[in-house]
mmCIF file of the C-alpha atoms, coordinates in Angstrom:
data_MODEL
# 
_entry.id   MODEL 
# 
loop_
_atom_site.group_PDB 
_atom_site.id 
_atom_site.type_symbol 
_atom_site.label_atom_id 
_atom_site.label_alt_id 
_atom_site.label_comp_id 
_atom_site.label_asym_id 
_atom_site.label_entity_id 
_atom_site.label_seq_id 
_atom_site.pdbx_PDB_ins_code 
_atom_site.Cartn_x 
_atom_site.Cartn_y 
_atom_site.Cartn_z 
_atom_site.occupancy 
_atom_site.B_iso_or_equiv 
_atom_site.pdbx_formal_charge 
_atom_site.auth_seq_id 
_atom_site.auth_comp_id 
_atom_site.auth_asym_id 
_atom_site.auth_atom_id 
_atom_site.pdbx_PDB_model_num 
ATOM 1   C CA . UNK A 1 1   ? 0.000   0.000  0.000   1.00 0.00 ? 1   UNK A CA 1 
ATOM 2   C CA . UNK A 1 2   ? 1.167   3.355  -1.010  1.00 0.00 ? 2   UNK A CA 1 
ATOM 3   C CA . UNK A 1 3   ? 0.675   6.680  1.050   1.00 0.00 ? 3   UNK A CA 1 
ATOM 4   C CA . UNK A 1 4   ? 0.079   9.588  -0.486  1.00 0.00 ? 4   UNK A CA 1 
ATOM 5   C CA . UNK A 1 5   ? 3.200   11.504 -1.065  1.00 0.00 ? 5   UNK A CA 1 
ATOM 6   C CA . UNK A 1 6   ? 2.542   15.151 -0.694  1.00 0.00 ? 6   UNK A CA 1 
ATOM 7   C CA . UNK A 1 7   ? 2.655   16.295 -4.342  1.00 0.00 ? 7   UNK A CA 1 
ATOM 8   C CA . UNK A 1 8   ? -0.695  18.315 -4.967  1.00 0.00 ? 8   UNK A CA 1 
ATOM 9   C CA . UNK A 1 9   ? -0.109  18.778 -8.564  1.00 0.00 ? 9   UNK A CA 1 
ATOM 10  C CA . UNK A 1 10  ? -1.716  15.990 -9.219  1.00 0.00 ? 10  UNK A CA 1 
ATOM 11  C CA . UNK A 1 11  ? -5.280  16.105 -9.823  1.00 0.00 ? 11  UNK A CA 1 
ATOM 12  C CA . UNK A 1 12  ? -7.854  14.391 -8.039  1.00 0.00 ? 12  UNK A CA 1 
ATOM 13  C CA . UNK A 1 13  ? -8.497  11.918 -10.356 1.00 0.00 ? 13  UNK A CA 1 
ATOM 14  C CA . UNK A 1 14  ? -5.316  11.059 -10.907 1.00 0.00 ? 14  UNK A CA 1 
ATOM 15  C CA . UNK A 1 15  ? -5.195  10.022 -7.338  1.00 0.00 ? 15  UNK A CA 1 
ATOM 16  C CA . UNK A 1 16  ? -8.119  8.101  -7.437  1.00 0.00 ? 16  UNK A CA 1 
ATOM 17  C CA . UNK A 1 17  ? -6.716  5.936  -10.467 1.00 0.00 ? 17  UNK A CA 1 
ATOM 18  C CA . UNK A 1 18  ? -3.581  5.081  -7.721  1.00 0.00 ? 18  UNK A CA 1 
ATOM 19  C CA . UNK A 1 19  ? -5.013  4.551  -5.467  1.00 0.00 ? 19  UNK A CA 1 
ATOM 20  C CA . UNK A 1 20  ? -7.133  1.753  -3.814  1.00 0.00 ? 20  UNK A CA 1 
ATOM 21  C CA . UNK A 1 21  ? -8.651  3.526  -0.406  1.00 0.00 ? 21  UNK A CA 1 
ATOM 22  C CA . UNK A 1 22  ? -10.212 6.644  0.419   1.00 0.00 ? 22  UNK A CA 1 
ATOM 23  C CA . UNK A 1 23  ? -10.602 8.656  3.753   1.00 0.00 ? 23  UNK A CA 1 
ATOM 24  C CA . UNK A 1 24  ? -12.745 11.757 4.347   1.00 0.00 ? 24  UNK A CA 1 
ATOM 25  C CA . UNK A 1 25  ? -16.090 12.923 6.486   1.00 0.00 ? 25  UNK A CA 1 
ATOM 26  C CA . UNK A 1 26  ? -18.510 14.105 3.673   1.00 0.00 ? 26  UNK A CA 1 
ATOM 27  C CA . UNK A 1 27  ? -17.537 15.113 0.386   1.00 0.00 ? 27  UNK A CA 1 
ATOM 28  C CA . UNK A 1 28  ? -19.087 14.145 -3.142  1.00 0.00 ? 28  UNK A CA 1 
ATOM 29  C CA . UNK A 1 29  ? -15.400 13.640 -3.684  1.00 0.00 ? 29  UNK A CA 1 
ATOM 30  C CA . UNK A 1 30  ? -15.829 10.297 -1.708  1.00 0.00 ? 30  UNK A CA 1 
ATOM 31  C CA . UNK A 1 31  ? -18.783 9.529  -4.271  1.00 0.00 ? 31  UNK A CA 1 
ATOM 32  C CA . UNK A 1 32  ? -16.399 10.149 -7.387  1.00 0.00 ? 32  UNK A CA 1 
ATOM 33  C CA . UNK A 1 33  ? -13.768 7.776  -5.666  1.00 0.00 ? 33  UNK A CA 1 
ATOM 34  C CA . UNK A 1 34  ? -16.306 5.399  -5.271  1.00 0.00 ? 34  UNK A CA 1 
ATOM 35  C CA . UNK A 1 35  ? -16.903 5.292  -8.964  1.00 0.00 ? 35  UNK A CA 1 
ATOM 36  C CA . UNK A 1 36  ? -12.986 4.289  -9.084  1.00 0.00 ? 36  UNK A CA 1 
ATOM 37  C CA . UNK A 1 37  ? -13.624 1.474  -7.138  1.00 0.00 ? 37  UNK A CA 1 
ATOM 38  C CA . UNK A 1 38  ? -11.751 2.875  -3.705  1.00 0.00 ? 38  UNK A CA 1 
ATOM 39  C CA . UNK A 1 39  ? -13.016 1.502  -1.035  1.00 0.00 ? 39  UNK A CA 1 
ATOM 40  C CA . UNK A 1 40  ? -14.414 4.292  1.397   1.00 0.00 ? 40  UNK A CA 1 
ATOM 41  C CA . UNK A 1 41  ? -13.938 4.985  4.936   1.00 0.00 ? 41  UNK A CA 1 
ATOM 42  C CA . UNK A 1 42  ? -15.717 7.620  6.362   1.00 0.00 ? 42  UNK A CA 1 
ATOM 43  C CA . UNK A 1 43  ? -14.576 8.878  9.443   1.00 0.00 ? 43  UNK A CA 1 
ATOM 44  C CA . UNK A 1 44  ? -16.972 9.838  12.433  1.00 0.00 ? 44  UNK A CA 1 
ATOM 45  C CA . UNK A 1 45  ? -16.676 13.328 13.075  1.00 0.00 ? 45  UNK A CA 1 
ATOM 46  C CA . UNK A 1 46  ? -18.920 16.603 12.320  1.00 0.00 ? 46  UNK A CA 1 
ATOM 47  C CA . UNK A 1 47  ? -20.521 16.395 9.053   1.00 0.00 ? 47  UNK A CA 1 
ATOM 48  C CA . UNK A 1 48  ? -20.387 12.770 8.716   1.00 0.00 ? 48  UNK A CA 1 
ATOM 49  C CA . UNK A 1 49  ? -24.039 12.396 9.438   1.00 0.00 ? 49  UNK A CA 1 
ATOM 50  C CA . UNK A 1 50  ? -23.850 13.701 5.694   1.00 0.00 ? 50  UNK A CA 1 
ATOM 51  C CA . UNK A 1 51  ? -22.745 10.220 4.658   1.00 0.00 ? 51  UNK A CA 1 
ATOM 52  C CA . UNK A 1 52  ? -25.226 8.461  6.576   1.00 0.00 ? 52  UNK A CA 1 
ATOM 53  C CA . UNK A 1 53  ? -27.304 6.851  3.484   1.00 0.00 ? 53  UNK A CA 1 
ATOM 54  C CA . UNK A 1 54  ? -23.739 5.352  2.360   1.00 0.00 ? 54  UNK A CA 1 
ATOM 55  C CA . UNK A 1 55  ? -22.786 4.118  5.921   1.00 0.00 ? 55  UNK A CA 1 
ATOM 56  C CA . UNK A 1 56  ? -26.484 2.636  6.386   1.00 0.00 ? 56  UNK A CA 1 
ATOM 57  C CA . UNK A 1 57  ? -25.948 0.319  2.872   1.00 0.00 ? 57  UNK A CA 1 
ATOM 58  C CA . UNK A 1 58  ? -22.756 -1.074 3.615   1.00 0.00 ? 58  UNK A CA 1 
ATOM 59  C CA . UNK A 1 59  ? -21.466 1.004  1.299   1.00 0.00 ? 59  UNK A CA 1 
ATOM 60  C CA . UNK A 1 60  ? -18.304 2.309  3.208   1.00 0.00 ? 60  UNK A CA 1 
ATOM 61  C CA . UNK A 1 61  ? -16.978 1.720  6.696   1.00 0.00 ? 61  UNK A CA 1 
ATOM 62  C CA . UNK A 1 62  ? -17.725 4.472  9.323   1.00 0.00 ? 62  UNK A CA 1 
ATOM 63  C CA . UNK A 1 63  ? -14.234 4.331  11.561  1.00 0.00 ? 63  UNK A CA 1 
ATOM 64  C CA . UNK A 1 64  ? -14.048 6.214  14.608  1.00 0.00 ? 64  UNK A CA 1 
ATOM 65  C CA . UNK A 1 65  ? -9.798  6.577  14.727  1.00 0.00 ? 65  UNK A CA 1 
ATOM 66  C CA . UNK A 1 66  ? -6.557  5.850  13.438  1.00 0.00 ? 66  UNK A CA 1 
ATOM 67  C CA . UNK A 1 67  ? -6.389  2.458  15.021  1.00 0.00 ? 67  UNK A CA 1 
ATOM 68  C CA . UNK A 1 68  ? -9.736  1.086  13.939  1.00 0.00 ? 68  UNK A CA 1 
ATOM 69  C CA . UNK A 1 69  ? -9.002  2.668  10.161  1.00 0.00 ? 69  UNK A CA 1 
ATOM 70  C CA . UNK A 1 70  ? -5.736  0.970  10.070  1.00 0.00 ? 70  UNK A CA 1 
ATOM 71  C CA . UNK A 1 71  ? -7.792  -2.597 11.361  1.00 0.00 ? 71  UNK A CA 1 
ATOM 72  C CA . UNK A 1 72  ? -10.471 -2.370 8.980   1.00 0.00 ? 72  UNK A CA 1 
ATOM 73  C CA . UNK A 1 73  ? -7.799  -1.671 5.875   1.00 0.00 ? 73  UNK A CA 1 
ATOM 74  C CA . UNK A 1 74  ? -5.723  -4.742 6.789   1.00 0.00 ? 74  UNK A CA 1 
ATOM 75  C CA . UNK A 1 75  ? -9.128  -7.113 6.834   1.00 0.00 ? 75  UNK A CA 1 
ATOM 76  C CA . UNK A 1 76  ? -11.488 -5.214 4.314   1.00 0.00 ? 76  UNK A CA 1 
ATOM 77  C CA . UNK A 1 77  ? -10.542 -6.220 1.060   1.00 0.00 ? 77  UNK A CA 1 
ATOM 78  C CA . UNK A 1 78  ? -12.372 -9.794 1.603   1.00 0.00 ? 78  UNK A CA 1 
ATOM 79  C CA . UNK A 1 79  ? -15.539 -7.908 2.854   1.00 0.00 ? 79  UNK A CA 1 
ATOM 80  C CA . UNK A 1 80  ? -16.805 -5.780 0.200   1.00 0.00 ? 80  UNK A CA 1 
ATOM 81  C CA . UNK A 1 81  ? -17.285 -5.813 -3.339  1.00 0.00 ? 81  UNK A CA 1 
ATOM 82  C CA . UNK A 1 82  ? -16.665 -2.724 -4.492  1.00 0.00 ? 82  UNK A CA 1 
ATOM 83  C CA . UNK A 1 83  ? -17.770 -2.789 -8.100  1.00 0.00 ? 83  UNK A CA 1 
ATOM 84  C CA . UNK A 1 84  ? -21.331 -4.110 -6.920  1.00 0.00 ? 84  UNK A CA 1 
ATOM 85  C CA . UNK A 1 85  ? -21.656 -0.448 -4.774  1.00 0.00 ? 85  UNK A CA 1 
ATOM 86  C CA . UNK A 1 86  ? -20.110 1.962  -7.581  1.00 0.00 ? 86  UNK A CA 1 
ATOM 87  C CA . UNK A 1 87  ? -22.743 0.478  -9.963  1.00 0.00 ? 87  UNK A CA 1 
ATOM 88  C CA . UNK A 1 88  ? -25.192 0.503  -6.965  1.00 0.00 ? 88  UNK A CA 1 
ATOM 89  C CA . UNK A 1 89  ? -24.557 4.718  -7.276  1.00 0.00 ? 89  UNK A CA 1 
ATOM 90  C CA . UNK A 1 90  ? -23.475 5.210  -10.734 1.00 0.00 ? 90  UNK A CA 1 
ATOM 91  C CA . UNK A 1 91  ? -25.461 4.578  -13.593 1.00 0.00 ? 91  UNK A CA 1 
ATOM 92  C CA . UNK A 1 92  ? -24.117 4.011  -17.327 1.00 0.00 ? 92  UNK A CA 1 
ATOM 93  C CA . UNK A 1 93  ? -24.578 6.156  -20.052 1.00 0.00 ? 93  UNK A CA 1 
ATOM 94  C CA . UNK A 1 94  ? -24.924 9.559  -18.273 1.00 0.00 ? 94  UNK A CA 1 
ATOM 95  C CA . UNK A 1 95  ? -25.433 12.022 -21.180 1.00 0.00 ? 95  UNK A CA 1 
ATOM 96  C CA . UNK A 1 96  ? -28.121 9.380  -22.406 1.00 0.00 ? 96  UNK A CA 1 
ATOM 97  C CA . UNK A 1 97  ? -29.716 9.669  -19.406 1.00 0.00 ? 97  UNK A CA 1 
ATOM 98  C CA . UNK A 1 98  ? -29.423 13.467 -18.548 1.00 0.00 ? 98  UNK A CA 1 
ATOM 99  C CA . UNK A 1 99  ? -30.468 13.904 -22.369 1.00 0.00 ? 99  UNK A CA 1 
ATOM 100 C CA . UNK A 1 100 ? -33.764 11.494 -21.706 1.00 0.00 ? 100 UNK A CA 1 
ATOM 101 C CA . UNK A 1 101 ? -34.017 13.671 -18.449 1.00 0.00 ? 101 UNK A CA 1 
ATOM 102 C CA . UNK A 1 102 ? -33.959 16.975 -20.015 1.00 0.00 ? 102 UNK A CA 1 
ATOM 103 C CA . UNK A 1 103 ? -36.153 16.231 -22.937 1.00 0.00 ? 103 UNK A CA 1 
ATOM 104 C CA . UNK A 1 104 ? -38.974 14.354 -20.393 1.00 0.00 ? 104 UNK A CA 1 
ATOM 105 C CA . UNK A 1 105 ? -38.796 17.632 -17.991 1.00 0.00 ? 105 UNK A CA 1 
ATOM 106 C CA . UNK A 1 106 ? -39.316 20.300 -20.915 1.00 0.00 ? 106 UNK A CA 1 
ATOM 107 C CA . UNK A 1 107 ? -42.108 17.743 -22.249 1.00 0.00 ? 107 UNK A CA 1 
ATOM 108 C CA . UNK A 1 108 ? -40.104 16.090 -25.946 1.00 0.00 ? 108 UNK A CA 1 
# 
């Protein structure tokens, strides 16, 4: 497992590609890592209440520390399938979609 190595010129999605985990409170950030396949942990402070639909499907773990981050890495990987939740959030075809959106709201 790689850390992060303190170069922000990289940009955000770039990260996501390298990387396999994600850590944050609420952010839709953590919803466009998800559709890289990172496996989520939310952690428990202010704001996380945010992220409670996600935490409340077994979408992403809800960690309370350092120590019980670090536990659930090391034993997660067998635990969740990770392409069954980004496809669980993401749909295919999204300007087919937001076109069939648009044209159904303005009545096409």
């Amino acid at each position: 497992m790689e850390v992060a190595d303190g170069n922000y010129d990289k940009s955000l999605y770039k990260l996501f590609a390298e990387s396999d985990f994600q850590v944050g409170v609420f952010s839709t950030a953590l919803f466009e890592g998800i559709a890289f396949n990172l496996i989520t942990f939310i952690l428990n402070l202010p704001g996380s209440e945010y992220m409670d639909d996600l935490i409340k499907s077994n979408c992403v773990f809800l960690v309370n520390n350092s120590k019980e981050l670090l536990e659930k890495i090391k034993n997660c990987q067998d635990i969740i399938d990770i392409s069954r939740i980004s496809k669980s959030i993401w749909q295919n075809n999204a300007i087919n979609n937001m076109k069939s959106a648009i044209e159904s709201i303005i009545g096409k």
